[in-house]
ZATILUM-461029 format. One record per residue (C-alpha): residue in three letters; chain; x, y, z. Coordinates in nm, 2 decimals, decimal comma, padded with zeros to 4 digits. Example, Ala and Ser with C-alpha at 12.3 -4.5 7.8 and 13.67 -1.06 7.14 Angstrom:
BEGIN
NODE;rest;kette;u;v;w
NODE;Ala;A;01,23;-00,45;00,78
NODE;Ser;A;01,37;-00,11;00,71
// end
This chain:
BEGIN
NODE;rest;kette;u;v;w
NODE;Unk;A;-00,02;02,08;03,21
NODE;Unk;A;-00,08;02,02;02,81
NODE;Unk;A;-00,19;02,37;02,65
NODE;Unk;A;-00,43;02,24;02,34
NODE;Unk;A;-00,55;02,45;02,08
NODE;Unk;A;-00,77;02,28;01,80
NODE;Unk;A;-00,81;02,42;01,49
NODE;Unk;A;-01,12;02,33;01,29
NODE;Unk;A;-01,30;02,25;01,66
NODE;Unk;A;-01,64;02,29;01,49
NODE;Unk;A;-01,65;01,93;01,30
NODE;Unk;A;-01,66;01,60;01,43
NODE;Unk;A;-01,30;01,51;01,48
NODE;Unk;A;-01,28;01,84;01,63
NODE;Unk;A;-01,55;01,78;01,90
NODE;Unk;A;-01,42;01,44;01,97
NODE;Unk;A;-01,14;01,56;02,05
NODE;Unk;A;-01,30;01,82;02,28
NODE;Unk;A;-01,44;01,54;02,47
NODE;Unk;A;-01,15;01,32;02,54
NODE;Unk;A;-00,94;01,66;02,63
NODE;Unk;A;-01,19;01,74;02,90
NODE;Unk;A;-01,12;01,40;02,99
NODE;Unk;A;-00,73;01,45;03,03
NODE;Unk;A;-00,58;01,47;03,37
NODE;Unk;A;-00,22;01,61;03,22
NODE;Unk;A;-00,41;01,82;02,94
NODE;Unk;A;-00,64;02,14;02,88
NODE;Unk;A;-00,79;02,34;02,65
NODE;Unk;A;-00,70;02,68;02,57
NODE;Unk;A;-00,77;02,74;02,22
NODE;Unk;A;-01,08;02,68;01,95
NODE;Unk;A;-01,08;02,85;01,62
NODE;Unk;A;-01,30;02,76;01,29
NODE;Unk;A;-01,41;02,91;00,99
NODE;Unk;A;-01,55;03,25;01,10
NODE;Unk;A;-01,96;03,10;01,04
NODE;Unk;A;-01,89;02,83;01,27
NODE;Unk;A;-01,76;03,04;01,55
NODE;Unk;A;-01,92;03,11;01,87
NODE;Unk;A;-01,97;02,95;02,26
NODE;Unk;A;-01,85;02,58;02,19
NODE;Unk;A;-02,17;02,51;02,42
NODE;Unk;A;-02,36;02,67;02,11
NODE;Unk;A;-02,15;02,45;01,86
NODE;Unk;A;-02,21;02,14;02,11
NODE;Unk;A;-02,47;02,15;02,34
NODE;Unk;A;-02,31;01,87;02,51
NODE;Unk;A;-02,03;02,05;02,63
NODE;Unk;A;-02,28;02,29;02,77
NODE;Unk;A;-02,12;02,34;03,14
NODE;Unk;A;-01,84;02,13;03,10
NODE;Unk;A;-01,62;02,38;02,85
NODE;Unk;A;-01,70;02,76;02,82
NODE;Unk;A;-01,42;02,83;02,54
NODE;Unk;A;-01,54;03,01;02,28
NODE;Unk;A;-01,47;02,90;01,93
NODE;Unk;A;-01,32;03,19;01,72
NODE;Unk;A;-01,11;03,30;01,43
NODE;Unk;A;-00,75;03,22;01,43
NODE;Unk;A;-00,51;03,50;01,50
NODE;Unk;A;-00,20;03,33;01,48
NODE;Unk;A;00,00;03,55;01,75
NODE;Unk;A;-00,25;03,47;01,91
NODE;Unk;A;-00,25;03,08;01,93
NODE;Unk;A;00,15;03,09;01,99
NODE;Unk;A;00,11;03,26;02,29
NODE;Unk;A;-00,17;02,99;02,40
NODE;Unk;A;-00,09;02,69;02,30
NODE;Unk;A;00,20;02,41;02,35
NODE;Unk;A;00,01;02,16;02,08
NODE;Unk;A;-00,22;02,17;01,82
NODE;Unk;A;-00,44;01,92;01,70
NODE;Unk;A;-00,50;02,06;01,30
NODE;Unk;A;-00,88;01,93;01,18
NODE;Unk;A;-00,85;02,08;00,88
NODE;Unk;A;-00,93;01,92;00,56
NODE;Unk;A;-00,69;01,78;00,31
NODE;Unk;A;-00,51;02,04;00,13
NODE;Unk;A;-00,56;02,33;00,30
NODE;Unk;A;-00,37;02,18;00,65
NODE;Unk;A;-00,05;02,24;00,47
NODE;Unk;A;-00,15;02,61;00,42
NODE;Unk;A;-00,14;02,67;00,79
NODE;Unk;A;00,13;02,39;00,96
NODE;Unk;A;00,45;02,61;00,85
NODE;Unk;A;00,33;02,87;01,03
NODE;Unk;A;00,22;02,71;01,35
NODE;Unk;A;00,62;02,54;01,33
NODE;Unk;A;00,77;02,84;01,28
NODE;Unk;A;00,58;03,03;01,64
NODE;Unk;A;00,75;02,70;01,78
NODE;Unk;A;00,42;02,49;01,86
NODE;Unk;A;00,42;02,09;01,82
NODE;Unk;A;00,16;02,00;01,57
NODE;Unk;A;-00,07;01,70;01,51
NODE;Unk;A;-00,18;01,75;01,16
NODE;Unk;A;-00,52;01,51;01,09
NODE;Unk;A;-00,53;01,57;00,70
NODE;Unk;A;-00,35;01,38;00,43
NODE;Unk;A;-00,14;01,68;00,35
NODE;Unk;A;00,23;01,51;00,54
NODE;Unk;A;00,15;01,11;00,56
NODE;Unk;A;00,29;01,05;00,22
NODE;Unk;A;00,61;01,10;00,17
NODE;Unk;A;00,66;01,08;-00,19
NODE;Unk;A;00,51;01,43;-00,32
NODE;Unk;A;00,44;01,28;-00,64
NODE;Unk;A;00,18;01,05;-00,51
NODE;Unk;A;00,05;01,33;-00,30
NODE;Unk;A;00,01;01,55;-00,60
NODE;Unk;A;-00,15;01,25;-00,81
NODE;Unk;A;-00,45;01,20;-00,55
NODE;Unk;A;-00,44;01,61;-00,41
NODE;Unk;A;-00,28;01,86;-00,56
NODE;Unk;A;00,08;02,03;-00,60
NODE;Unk;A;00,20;02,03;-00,23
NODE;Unk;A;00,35;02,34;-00,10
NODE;Unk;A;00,49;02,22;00,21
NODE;Unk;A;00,79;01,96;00,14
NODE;Unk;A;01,04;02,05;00,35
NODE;Unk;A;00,82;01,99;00,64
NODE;Unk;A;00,68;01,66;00,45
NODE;Unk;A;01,01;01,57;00,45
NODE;Unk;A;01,02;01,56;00,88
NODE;Unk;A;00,68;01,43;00,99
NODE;Unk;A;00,69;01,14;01,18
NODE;Unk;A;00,37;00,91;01,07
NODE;Unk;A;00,13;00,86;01,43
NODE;Unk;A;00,07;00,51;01,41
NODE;Unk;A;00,22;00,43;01,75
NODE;Unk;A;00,14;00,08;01,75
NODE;Unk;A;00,45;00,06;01,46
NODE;Unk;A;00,61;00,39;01,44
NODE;Unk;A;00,64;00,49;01,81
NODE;Unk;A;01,02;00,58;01,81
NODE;Unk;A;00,94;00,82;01,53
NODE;Unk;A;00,70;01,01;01,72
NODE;Unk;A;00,89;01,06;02,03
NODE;Unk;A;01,03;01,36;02,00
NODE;Unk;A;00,86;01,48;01,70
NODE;Unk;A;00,79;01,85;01,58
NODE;Unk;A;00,53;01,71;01,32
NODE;Unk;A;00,26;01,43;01,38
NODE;Unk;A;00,12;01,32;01,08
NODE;Unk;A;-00,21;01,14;01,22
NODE;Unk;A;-00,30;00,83;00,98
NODE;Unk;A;-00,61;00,78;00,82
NODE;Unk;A;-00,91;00,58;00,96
NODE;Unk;A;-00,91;00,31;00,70
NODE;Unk;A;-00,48;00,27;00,66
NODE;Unk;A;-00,50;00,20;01,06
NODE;Unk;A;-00,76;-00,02;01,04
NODE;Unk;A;-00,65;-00,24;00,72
NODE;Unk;A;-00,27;-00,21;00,84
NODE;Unk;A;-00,31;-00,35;01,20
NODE;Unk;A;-00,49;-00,63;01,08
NODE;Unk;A;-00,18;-00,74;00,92
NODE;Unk;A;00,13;-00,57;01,05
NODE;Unk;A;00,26;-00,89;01,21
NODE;Unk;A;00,20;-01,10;00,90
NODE;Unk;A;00,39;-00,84;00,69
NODE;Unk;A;00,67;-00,82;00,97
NODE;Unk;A;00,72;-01,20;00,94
NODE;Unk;A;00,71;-01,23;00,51
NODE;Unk;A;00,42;-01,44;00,62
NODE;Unk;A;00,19;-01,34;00,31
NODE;Unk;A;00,27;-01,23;-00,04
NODE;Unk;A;00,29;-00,85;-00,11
NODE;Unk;A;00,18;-00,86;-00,44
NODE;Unk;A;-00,20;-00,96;-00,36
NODE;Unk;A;-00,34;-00,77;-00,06
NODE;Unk;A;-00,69;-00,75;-00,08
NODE;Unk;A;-00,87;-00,50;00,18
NODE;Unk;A;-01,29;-00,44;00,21
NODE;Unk;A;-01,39;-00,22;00,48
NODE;Unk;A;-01,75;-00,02;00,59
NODE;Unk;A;-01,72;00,29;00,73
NODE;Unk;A;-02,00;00,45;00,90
NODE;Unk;A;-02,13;00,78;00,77
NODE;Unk;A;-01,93;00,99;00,99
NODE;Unk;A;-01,63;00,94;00,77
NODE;Unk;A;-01,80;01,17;00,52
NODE;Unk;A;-01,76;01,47;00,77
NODE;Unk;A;-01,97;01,69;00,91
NODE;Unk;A;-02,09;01,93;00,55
NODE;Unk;A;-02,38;01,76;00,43
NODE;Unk;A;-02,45;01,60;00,05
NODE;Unk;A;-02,76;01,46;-00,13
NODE;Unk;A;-02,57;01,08;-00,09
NODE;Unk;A;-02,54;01,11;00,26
NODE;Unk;A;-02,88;01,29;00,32
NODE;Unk;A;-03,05;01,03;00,56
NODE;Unk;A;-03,31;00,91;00,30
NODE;Unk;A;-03,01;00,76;00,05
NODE;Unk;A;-02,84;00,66;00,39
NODE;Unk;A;-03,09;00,50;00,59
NODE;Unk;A;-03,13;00,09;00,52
NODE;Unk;A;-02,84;00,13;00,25
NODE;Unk;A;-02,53;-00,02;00,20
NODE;Unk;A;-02,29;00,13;-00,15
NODE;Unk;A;-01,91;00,09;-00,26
NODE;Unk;A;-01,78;00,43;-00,37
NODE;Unk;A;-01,40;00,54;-00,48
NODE;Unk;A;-01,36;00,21;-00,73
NODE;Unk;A;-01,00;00,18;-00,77
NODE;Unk;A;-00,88;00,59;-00,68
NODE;Unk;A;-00,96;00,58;-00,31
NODE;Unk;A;-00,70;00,85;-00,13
NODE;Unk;A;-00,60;00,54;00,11
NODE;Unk;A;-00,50;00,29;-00,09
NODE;Unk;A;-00,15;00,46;-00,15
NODE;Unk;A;-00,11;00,54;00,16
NODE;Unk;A;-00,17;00,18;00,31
NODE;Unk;A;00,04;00,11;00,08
NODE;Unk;A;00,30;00,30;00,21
NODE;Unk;A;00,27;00,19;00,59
NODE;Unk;A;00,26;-00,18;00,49
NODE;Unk;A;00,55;-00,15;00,28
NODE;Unk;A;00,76;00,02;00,55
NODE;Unk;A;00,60;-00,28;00,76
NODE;Unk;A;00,72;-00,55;00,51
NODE;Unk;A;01,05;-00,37;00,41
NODE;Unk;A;00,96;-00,40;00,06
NODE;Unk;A;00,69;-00,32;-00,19
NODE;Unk;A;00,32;-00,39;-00,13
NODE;Unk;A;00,04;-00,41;-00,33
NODE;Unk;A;-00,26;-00,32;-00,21
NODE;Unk;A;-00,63;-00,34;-00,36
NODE;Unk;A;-00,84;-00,12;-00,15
NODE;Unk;A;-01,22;-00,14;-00,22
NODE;Unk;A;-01,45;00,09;00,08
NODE;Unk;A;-01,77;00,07;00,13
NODE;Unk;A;-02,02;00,33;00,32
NODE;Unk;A;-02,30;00,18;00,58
NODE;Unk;A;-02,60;00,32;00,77
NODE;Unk;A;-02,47;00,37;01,10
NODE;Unk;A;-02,28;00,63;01,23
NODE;Unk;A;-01,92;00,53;01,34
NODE;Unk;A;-01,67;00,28;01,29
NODE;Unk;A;-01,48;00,08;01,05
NODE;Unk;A;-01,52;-00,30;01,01
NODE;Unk;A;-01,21;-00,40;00,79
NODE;Unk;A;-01,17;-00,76;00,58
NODE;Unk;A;-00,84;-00,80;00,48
NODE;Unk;A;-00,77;-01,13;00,21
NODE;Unk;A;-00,38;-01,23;00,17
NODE;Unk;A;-00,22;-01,55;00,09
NODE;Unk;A;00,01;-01,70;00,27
NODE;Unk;A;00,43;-01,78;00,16
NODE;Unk;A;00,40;-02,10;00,38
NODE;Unk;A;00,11;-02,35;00,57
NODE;Unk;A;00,07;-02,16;00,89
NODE;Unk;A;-00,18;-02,29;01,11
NODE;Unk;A;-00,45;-02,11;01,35
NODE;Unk;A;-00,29;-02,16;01,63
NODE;Unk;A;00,07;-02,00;01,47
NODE;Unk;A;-00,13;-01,72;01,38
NODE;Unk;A;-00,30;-01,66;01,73
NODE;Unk;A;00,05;-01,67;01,89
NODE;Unk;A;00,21;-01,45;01,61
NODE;Unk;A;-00,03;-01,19;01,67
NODE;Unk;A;-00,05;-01,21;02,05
NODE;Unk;A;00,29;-01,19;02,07
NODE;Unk;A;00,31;-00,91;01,83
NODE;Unk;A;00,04;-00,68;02,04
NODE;Unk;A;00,12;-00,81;02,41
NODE;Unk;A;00,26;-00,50;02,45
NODE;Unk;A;-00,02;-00,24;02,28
NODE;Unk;A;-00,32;-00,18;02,49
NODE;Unk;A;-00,51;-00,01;02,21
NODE;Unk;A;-00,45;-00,38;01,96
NODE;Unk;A;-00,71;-00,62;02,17
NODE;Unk;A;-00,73;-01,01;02,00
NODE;Unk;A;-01,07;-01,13;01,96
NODE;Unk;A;-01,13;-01,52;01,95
NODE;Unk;A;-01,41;-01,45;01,66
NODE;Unk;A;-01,47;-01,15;01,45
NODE;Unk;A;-01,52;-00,78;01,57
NODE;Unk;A;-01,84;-00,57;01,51
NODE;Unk;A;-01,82;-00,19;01,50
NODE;Unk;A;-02,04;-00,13;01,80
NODE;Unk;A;-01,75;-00,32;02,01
NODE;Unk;A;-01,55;-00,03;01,99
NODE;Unk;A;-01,76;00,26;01,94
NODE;Unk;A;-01,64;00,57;02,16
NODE;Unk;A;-01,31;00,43;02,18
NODE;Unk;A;-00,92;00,45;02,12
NODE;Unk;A;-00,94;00,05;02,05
NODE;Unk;A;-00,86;-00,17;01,74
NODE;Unk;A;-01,02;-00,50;01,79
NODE;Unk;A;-00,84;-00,81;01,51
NODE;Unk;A;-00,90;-01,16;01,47
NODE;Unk;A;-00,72;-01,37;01,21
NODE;Unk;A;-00,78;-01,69;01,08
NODE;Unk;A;-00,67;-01,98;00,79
NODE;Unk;A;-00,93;-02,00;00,55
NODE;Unk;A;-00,92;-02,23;00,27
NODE;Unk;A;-00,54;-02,16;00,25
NODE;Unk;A;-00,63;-01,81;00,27
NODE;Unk;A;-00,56;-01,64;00,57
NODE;Unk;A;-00,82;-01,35;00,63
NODE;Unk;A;-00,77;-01,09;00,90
NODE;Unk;A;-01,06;-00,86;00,99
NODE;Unk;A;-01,01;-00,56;01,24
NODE;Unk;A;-01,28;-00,31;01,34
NODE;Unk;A;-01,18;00,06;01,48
NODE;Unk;A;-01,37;00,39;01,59
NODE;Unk;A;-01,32;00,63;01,22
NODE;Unk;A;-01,38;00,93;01,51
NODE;Unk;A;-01,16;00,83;01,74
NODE;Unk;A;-00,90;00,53;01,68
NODE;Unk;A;-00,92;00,70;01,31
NODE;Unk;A;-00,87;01,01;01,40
NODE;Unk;A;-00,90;01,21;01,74
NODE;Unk;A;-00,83;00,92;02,02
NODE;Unk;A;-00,52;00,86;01,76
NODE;Unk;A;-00,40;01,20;01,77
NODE;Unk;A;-00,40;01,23;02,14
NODE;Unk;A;-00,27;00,90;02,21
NODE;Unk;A;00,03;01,08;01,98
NODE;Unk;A;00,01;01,39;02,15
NODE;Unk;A;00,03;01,18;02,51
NODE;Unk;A;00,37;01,01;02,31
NODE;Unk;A;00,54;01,38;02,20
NODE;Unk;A;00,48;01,50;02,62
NODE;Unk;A;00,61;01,20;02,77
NODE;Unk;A;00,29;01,08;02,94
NODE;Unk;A;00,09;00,78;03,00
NODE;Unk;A;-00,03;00,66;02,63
NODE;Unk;A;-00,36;00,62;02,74
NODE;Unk;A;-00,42;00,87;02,99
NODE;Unk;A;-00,76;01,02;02,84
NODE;Unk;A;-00,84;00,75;02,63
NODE;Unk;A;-00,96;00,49;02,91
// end
């Protein structure tokens, strides 16, 4: 059995990740820490874990979660994960990291968007948790460096066009809505339900945090350079990503060669499902699935994908990687 600590189990990835855990036949709980204000009976947290988990969520003493603890699913927020992964290495636990702190592996770009980063030796050695492309990296891991929600989105939509040289790199074009959930869970006047409710706004013109890091993933896709231009958009729901994804095409490729390239490509990946029209969010709400159609428009081809942020974005992600590192069913928990 799985010993899981979480630390940062009082936000929303955290809690997600409570739920699915409880859901884990090869998997349990042993360890929930947050910010000292945000301790307490994870009931008290969540009421609806009330009589399904009677952890309490505490400070972290790391002796403490060594002793505990076989895994550790880090919720903490970018820049201040990298603070606390060296030590959790060093008392010889496996670590699923959900910030932004170890997916890029060129420091400089990390620094340009973050901050200086502290941590590069163990930047240098994270394997990047998109198991749909990078499972051999994973396997056998020390340090899971969970993706973000909109790079997993925007990247699966065209992994298998990038694979092929089937669209230029120079010209990628990606719109996605994320529901307000993305935000987290600390509250601000923009998200306060008044500006959210009936609204629809762009935000992060040009600097969004993802864009280099899609950029990143697709290139390693594409063995070469990619260009992306990365435009997000916030909605009035709660969860979910609905990405749009324009490219054009190095050759006429019909509808029915994209269908079979992209069936073909995801045969083998549960979580990938096709879709004979275009997704909606509430599809895939609650779940560890990423559902892409694709299509030739007006020589354009357009590839649109739609995810859980909470969960495909984050928490179902990092235990579908954790579920990789143990040697277990991918999906057990997830289904």
């Amino acid at each position: 059995m799985i010993r899981v600590a979480i630390i940062g189990a009082s936000g929303y990835t955290g809690a997600e990740a409570i739920r699915i855990i409880l859901r884990h036949s090869g998997a349990k709980l042993t360890y929930l820490t947050a910010l000292p204000e945000e301790c307490g009976a994870v009931a008290d947290v969540f009421p609806q874990f009330k009589g399904r988990c009677g952890l309490e969520i505490e400070p972290l003493d790391m002796e403490e979660i060594g002793g505990l603890a076989d895994v550790v699913l880090c919720c903490l927020p970018h820049k201040v994960s990298m603070g606390f992964v060296p030590k959790l290495l060093e008392v010889g636990l496996k670590v699923i990291d959900f910030s932004a702190d170890y997916r890029l592996k060129d420091a400089s770009v990390y620094e340009t968007f973050y901050q200086e980063h502290t941590d590069k030796a163990n930047l240098a050695i994270a394997a990047y948790g998109l198991p749909e492309l990078f499972r051999e990296q994973i396997v056998g891991a020390d340090l899971v460096a969970n993706p973000g929600c909109f790079p997993t989105g925007a990247v699966l939509a065209i992994a298998p066009l990038l694979k092929e040289g089937l669209i230029r790199t120079d010209s990628i074009i990606v719109n996605a809505v994320t529901g307000s959930s993305g935000a987290g869970k600390n509250p601000s006047e923009k998200f306060h339900f008044p500006n959210m409710n009936e609204n629809l706004f762009a935000y992060g013109i040009g600097v969004h945090r993802h864009m280099p890091e899609m950029e990143q993933v697709a290139g390693e896709v594409a063995g070469s350079n990619v260009q992306i231009l990365f435009q997000p958009h916030v909605g009035s729901f709660d969860r979910g990503i609905l990405s749009t994804v324009y490219s054009q095409p190095t050759q006429d490729i019909s509808n029915e060669r994209l269908l079979k390239l992209y069936n073909d490509f995801y045969k083998a990946e549960q979580f990938v499902q096709m879709r004979t029209g275009a997704p909606a969010v509430k599809d895939i709400v609650g779940t560890n699935y990423c559902h892409v159609f694709v299509a030739n428009v007006k020589g354009r081809i357009v590839a649109f994908s739609a995810i859980d942020n909470i969960t495909k974005g984050a928490s179902g992600q990092a235990i579908q990687n954790m579920n990789i590192l143990f040697g277990l069913d991918e999906a057990e928990g997830l289904t």
